[in-house]
C-alpha positions as protocol buffer text, in pm:
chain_id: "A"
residue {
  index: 1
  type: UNK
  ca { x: 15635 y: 9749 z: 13112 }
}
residue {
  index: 2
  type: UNK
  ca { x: 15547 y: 10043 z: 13325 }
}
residue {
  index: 3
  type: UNK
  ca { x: 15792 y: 10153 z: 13617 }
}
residue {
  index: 4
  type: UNK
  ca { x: 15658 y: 10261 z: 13936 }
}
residue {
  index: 5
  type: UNK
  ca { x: 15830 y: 10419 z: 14261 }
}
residue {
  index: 6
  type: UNK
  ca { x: 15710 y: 10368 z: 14616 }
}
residue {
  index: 7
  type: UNK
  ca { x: 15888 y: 10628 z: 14880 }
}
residue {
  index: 8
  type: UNK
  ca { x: 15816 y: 10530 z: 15244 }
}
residue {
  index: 9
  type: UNK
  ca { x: 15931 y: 10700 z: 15552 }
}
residue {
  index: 10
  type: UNK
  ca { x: 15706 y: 10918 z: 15814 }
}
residue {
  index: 11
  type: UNK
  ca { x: 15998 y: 11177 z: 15769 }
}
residue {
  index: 12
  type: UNK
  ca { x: 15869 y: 11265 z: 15423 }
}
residue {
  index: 13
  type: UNK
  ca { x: 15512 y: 11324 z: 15548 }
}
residue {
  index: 14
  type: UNK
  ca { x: 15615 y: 11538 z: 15830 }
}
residue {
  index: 15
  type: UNK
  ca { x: 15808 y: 11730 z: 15642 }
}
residue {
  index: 16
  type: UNK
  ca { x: 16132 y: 11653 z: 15849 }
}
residue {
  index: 17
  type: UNK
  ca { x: 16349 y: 11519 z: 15493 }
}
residue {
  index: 18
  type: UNK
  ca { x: 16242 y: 11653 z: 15169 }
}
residue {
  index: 19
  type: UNK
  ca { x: 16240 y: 11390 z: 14900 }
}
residue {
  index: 20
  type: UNK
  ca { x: 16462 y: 11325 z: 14620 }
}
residue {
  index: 21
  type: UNK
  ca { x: 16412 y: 11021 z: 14479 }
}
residue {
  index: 22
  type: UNK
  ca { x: 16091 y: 11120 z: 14273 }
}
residue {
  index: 23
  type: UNK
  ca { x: 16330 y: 11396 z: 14086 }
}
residue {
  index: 24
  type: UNK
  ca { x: 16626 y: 11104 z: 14052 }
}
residue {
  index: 25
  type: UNK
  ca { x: 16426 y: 10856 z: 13955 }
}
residue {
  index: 26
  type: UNK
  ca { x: 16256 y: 11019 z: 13650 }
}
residue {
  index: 27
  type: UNK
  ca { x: 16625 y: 11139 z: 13593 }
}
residue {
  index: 28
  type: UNK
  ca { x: 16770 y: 10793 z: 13580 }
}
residue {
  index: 29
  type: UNK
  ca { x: 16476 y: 10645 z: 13361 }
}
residue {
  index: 30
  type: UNK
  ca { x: 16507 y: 10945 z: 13106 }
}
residue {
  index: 31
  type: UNK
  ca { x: 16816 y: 10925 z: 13077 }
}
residue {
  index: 32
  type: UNK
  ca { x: 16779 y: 10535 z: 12901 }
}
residue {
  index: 33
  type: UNK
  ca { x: 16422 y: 10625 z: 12731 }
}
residue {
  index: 34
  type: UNK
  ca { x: 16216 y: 10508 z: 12998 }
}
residue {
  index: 35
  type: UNK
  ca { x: 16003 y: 10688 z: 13190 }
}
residue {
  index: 36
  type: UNK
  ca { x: 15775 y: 10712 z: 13522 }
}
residue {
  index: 37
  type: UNK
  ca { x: 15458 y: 10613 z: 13526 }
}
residue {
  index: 38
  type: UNK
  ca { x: 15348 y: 10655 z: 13901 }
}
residue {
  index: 39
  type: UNK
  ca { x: 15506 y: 10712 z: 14236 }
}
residue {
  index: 40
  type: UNK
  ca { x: 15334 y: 10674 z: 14562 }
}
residue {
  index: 41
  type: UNK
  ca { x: 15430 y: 10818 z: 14916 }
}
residue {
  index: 42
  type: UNK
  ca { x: 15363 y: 10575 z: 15242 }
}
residue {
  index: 43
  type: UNK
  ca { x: 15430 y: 10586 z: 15622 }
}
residue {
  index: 44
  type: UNK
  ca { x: 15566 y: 10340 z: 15838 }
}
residue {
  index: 45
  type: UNK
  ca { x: 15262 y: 10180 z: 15867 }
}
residue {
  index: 46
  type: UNK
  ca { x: 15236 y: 9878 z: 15859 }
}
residue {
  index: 47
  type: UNK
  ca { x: 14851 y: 9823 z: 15731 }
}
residue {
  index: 48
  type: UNK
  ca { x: 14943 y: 10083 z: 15428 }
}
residue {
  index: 49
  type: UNK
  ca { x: 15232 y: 9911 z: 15356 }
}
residue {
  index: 50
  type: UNK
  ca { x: 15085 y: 9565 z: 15299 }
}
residue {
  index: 51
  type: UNK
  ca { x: 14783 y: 9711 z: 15133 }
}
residue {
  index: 52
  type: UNK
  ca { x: 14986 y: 9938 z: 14896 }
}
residue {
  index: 53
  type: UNK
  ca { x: 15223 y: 9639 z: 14780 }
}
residue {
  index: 54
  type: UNK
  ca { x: 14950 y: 9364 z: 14784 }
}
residue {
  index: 55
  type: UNK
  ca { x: 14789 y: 9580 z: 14484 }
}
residue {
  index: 56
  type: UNK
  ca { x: 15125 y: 9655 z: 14301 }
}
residue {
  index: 57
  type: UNK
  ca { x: 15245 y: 9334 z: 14324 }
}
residue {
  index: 58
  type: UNK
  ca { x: 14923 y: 9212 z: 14166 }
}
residue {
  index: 59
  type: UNK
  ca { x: 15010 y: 9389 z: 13830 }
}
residue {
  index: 60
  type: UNK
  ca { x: 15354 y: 9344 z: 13659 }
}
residue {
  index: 61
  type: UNK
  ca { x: 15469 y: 9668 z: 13667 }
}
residue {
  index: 62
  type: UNK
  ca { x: 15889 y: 9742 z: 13760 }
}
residue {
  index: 63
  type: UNK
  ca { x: 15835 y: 9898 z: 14115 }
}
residue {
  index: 64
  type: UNK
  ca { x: 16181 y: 10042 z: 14298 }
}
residue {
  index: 65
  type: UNK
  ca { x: 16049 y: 10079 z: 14666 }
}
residue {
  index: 66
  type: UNK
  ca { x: 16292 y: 10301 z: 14872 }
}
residue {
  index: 67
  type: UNK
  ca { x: 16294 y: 10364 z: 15261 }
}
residue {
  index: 68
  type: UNK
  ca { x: 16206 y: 10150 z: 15578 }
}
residue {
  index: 69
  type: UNK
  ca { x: 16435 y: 9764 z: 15506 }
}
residue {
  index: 70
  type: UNK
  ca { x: 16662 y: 9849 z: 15811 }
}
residue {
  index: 71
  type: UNK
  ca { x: 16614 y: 9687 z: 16135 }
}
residue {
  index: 72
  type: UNK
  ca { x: 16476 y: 9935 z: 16396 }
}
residue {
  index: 73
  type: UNK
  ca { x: 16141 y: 9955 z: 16504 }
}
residue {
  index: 74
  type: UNK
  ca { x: 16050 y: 10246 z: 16286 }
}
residue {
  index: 75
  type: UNK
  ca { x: 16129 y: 9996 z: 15992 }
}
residue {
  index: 76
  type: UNK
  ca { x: 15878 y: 9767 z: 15834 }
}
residue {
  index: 77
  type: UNK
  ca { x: 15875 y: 9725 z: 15477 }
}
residue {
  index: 78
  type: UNK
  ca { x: 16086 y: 9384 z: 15469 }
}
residue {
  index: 79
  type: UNK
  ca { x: 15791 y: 9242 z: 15695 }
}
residue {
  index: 80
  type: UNK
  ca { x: 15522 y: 9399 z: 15498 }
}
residue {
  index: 81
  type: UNK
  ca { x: 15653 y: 9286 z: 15171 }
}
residue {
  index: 82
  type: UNK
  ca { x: 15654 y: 8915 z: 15364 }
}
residue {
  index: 83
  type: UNK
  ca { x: 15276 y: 8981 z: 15475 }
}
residue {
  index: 84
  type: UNK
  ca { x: 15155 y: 9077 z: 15105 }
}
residue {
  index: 85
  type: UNK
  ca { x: 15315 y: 8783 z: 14953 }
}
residue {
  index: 86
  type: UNK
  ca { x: 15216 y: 8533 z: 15207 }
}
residue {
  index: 87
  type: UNK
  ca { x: 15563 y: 8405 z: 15257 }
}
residue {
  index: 88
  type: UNK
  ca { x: 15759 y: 8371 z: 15631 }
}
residue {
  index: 89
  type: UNK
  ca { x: 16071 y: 8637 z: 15630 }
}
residue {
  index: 90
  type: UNK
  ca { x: 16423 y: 8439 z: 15643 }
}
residue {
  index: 91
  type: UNK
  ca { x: 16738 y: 8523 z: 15647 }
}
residue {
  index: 92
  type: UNK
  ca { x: 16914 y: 8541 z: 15303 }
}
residue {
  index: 93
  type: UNK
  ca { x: 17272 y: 8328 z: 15327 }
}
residue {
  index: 94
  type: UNK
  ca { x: 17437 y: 8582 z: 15078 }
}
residue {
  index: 95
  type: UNK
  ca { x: 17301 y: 8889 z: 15277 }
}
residue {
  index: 96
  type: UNK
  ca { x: 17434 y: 8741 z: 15569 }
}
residue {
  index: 97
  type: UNK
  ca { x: 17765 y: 8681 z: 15429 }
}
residue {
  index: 98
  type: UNK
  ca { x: 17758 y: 9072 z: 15272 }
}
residue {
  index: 99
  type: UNK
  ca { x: 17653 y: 9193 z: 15632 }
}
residue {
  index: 100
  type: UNK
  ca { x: 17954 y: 9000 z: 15800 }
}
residue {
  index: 101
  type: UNK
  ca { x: 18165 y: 9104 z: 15593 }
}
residue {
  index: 102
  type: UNK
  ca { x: 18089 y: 9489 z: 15639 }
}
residue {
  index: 103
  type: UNK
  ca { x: 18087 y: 9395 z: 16017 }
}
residue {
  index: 104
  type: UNK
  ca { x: 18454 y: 9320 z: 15997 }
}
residue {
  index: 105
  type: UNK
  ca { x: 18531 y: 9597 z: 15776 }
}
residue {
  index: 106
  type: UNK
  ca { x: 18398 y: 9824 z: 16045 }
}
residue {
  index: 107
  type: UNK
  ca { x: 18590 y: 9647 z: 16303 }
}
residue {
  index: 108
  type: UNK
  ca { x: 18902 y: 9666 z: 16141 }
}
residue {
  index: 109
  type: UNK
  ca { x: 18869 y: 10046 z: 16076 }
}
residue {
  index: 110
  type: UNK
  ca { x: 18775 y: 10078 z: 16492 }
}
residue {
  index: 111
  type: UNK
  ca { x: 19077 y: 9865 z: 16527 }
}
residue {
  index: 112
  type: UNK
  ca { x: 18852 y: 9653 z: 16781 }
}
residue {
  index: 113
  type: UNK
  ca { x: 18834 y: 9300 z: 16792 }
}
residue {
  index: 114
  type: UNK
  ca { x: 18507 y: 9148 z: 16613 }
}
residue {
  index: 115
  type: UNK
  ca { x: 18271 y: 8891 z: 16748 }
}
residue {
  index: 116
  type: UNK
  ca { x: 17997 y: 8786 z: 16544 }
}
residue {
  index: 117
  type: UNK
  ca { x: 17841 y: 8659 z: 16866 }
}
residue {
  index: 118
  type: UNK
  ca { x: 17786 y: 9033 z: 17042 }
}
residue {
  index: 119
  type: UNK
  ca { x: 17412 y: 9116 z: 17060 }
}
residue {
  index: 120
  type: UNK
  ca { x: 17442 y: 9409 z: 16825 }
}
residue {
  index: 121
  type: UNK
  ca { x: 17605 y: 9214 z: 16549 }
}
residue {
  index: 122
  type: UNK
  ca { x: 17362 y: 8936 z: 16581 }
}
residue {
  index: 123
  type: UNK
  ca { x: 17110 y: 9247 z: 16574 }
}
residue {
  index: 124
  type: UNK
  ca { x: 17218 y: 9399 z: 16240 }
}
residue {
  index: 125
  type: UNK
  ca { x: 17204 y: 9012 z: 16070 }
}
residue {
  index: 126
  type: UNK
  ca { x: 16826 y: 9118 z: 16065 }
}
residue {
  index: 127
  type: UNK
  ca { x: 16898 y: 9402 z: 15791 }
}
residue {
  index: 128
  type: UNK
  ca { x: 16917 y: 9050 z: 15556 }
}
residue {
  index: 129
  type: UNK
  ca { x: 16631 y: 8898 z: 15650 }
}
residue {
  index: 130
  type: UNK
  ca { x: 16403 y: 8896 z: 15346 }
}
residue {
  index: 131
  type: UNK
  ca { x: 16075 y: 8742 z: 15211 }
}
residue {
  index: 132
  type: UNK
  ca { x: 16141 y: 8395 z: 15131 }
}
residue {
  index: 133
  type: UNK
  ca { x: 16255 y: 8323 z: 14792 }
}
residue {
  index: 134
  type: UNK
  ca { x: 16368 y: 8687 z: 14716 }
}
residue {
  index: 135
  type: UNK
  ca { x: 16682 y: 8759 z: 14578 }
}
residue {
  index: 136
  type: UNK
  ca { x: 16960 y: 9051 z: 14700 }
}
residue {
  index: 137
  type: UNK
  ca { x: 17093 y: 9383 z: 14499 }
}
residue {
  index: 138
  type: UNK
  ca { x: 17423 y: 9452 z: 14574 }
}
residue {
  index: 139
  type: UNK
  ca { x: 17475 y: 9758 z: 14771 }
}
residue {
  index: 140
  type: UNK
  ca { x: 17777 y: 9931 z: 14644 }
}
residue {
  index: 141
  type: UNK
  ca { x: 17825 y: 10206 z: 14937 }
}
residue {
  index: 142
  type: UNK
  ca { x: 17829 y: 9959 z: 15248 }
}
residue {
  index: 143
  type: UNK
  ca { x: 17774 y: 9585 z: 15142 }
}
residue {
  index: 144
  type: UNK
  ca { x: 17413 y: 9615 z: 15334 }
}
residue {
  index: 145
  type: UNK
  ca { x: 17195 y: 9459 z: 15057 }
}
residue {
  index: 146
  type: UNK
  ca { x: 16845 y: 9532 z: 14940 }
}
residue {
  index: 147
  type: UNK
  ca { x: 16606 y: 9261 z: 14810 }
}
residue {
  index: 148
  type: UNK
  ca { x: 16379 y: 9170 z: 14480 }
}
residue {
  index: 149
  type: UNK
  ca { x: 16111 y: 9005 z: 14457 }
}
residue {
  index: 150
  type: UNK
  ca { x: 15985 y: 8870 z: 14107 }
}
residue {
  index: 151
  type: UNK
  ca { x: 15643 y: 8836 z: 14019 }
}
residue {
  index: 152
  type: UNK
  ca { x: 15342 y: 8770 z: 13716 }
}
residue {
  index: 153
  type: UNK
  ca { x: 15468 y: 8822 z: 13381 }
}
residue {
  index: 154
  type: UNK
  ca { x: 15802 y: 9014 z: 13414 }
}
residue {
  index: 155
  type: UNK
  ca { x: 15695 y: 9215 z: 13720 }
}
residue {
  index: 156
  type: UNK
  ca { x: 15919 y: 9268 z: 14020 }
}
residue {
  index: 157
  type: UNK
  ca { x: 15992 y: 9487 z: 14314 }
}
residue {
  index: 158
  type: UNK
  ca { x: 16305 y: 9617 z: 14433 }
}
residue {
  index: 159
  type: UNK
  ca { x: 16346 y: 9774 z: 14819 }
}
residue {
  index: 160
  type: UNK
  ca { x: 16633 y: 9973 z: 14837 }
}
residue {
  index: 161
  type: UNK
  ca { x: 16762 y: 10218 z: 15187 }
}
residue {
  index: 162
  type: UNK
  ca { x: 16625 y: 10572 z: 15188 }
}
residue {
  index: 163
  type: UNK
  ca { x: 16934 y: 10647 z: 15173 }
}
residue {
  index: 164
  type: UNK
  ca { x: 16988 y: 10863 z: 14799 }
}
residue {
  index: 165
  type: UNK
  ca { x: 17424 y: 10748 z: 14824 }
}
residue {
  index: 166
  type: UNK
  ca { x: 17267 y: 10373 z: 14842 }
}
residue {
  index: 167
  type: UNK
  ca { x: 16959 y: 10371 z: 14696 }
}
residue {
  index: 168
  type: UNK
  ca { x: 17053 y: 10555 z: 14342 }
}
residue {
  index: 169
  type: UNK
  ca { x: 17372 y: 10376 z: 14255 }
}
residue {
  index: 170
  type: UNK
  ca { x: 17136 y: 10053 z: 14323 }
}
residue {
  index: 171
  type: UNK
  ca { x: 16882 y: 10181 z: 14068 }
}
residue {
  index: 172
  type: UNK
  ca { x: 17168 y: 10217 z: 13795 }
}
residue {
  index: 173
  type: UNK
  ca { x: 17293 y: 9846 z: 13847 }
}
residue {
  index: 174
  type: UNK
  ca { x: 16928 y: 9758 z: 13837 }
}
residue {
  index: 175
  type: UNK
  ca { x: 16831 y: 9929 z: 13515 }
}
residue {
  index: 176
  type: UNK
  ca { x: 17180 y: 9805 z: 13356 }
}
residue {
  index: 177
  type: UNK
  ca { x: 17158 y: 9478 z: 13477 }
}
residue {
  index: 178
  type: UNK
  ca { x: 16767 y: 9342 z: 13403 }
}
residue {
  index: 179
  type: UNK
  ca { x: 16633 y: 9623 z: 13198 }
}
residue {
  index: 180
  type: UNK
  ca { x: 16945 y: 9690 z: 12926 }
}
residue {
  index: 181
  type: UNK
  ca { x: 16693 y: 9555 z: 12661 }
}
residue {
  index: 182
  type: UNK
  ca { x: 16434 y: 9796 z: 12702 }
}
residue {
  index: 183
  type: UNK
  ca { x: 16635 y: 10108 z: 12671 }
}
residue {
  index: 184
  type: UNK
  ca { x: 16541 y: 10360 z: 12406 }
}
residue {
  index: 185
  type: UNK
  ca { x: 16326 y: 10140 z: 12197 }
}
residue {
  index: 186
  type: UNK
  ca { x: 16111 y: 10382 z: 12073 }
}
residue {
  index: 187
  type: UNK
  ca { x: 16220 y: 10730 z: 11963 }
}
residue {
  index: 188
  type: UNK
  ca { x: 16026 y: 10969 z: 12163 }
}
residue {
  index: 189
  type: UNK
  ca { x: 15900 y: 11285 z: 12067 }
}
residue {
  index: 190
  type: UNK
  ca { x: 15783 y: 11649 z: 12292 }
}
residue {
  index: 191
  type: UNK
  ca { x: 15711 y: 11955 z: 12185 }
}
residue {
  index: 192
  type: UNK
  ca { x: 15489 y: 12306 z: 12338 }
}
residue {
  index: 193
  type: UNK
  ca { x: 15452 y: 12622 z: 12318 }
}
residue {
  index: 194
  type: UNK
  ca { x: 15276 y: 12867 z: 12477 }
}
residue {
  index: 195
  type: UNK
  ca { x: 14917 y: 12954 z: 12441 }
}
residue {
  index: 196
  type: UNK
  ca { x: 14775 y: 13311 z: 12528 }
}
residue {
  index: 197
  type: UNK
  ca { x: 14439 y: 13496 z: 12586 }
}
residue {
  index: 198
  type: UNK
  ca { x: 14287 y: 13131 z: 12531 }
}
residue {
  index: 199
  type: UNK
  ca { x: 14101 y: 12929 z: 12821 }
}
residue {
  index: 200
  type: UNK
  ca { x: 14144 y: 12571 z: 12825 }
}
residue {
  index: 201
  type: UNK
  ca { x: 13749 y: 12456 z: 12774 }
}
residue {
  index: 202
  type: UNK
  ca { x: 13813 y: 12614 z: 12443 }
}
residue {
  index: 203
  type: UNK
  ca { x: 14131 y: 12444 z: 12379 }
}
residue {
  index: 204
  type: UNK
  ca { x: 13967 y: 12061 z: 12484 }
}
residue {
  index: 205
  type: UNK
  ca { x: 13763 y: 11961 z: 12158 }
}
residue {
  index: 206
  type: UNK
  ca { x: 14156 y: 12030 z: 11980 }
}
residue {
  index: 207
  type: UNK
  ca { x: 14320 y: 11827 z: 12223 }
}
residue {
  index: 208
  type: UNK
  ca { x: 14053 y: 11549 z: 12184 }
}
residue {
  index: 209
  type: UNK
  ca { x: 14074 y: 11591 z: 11827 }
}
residue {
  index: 210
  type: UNK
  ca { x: 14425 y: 11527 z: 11799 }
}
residue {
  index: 211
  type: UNK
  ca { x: 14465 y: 11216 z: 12040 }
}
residue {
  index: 212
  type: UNK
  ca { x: 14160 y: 11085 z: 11911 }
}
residue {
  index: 213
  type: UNK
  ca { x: 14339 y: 11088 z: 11539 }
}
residue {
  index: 214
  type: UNK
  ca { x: 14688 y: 11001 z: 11671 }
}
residue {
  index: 215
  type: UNK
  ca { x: 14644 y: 10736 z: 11918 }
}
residue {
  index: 216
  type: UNK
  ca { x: 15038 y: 10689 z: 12027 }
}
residue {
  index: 217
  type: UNK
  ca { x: 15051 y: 11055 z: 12164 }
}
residue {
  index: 218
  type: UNK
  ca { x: 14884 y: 11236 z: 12423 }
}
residue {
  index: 219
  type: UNK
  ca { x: 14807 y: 11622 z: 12427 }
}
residue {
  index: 220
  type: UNK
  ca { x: 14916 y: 11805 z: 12779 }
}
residue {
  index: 221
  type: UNK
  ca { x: 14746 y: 12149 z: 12899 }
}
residue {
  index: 222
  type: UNK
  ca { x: 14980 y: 12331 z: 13173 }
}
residue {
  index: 223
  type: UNK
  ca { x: 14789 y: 12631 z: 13248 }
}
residue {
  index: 224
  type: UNK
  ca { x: 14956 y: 12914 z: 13454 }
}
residue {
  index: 225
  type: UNK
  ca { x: 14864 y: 13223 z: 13606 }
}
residue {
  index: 226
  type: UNK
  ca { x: 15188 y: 13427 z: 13492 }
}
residue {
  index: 227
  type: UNK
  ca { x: 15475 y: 13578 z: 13674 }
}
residue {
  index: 228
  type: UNK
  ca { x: 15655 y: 13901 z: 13623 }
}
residue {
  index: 229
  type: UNK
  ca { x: 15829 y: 13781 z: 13308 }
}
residue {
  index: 230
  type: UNK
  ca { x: 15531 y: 13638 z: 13142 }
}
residue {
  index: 231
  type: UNK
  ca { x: 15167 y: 13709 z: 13115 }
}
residue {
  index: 232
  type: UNK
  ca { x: 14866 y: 13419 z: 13192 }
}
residue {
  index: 233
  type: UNK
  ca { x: 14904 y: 13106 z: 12930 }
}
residue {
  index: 234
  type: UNK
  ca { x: 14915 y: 12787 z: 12879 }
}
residue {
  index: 235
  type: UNK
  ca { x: 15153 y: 12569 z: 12791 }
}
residue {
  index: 236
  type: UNK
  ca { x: 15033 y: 12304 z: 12557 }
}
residue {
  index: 237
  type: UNK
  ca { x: 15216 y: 12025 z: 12374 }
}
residue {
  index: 238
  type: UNK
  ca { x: 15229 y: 11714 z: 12245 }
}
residue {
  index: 239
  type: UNK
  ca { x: 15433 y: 11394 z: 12363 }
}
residue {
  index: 240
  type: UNK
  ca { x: 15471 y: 11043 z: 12231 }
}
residue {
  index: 241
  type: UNK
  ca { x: 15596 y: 10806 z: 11969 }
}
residue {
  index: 242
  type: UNK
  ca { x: 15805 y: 11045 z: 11734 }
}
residue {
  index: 243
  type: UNK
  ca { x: 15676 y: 11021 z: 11456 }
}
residue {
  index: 244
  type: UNK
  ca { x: 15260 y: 11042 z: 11576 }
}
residue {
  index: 245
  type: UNK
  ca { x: 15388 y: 11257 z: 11787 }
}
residue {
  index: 246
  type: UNK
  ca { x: 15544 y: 11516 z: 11562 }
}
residue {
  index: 247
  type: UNK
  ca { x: 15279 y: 11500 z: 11334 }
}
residue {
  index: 248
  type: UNK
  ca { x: 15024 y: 11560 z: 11606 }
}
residue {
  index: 249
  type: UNK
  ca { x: 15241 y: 11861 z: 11691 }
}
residue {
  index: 250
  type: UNK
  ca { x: 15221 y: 12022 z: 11360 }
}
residue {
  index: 251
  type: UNK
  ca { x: 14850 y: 11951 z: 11337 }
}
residue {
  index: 252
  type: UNK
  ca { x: 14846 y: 12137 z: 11675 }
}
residue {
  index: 253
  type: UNK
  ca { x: 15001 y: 12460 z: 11579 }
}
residue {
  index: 254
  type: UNK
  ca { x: 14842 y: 12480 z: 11235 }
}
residue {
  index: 255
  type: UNK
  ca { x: 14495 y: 12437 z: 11415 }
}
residue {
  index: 256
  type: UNK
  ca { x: 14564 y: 12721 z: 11640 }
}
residue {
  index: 257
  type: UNK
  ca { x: 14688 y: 12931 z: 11408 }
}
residue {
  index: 258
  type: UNK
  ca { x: 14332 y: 12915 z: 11217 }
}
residue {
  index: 259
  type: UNK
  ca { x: 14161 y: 12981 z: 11538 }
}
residue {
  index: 260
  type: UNK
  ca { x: 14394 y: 13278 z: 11548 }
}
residue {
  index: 261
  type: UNK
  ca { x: 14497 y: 13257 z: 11893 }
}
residue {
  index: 262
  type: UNK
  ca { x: 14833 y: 13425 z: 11982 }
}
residue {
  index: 263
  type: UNK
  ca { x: 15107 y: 13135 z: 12016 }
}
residue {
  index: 264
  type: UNK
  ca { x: 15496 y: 13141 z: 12122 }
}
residue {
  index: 265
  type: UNK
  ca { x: 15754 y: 12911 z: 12093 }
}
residue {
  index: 266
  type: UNK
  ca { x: 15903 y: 12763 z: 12430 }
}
């Protein structure tokens, strides 16, 4: 199963919040042998939106979708993920029962009397309206729940806040709770080093030498221009299944040592 990330907020575009789930999401997925396999950035629009999960939710990839599920006008992707699948957006019984509850937390802490019946807490019973037939993830920070939607062979989506203090915890209990069985199930294997006073056209027919003869690893070329602590290079390596992997590695090194090109350890 591949895992997928979908960040959506005009903010990120603009450049007015920097991003962090990318970074914590490949952290949390390493850290159980799993790893990323794409990541998309949307804004609140609504025509992206649909488009964007209309395609991922044709595949049966694992796709954590943070940003846009509260209830302002600047939010869309509950509706959205309603319009790809087709189905009307309701309002989930549980989320509304999560959502009261955190009402009269917050009431209680005011010290202020609490009636469900006040426009604004009729207004924030909208943060658990969901596609029909979708299911909640607990929100540990605040009660305010975030929705999943399964689909195909295994696939599912899972919109979280853009809020990092909601959204990562949320992750975790996802990972733990549906994905336990997929953690490190094969050993995986990456190794480099660093290339010099080489060019990478005359590096390729190696690299697609040694895929092409171990088919469970692939051969990465990071080429950089240098700094003041180290001259022009590249970085190549090897990554994979550890065993391929670590024989495609040796392979590597003792086929650029007989093309005598100067090589360092990283």
């Amino acid at each position: 199963m591949a895992f997928g990330l979908i960040i959506i907020g005009d903010e990120i575009l603009s450049g007015k919040r920097v991003d962090k789930h990318f970074s914590k999401v490949v952290e949390l997925l390493s850290a159980r042998g799993l790893s990323l396999e794409w990541a998309e950035v949307l804004g609140d629009d609504r025509g992206r939106i649909i488009s964007a999960l209309k395609r991922t939710f044709a595949n049966d990839d694992i796709v954590f979708s943070c940003g846009g599920i509260g209830a302002t006008p600047d939010d869309h992707t509950r509706q959205c993920a309603a319009a790809a699948l087709g189905v009307p957006i309701v309002l989930h019984p549980e989320a509304k029962q999560k959502i009261q509850e955190r009402m009269q937390e917050m009431a209680r802490e005011a010290n202020v009397p609490f009636d469900l019946e006040k426009p604004e807490n009729l207004h924030r019973l909208k943060m658990g309206e969901f596609p029909q037939g979708a299911d909640i993830i607990p929100n540990p920070y605040n009660k305010i729940p975030g929705f999943a939607i399964h689909h195909g062979n295994g696939g599912a989506h899972y919109f979280m806040p853009g809020f990092p203090v909601m959204a990562w915890p949320m992750i975790e209990w996802i990972l733990d709770t549906h994905y336990a069985h997929l953690f490190h199930q094969q050993a995986r294997f990456e190794k480099s080093v660093l290339v010099f006073q080489s060019m990478e056209s005359a590096l390729t027919p190696l690299m697609e030498a040694i895929e092409s003869e171990f088919p469970q690893v692939k051969v990465f070329s990071l080429p950089s221009v240098g700094d003041d602590q180290t001259r022009r290079h590249i970085e190549l390596g090897v990554k994979g299944e550890a065993v391929q992997a670590a024989a495609a590695f040796d392979k590597l090194i003792s086929e650029l040592n007989f093309l005598k090109v100067e090589v360092q350890p990283v």
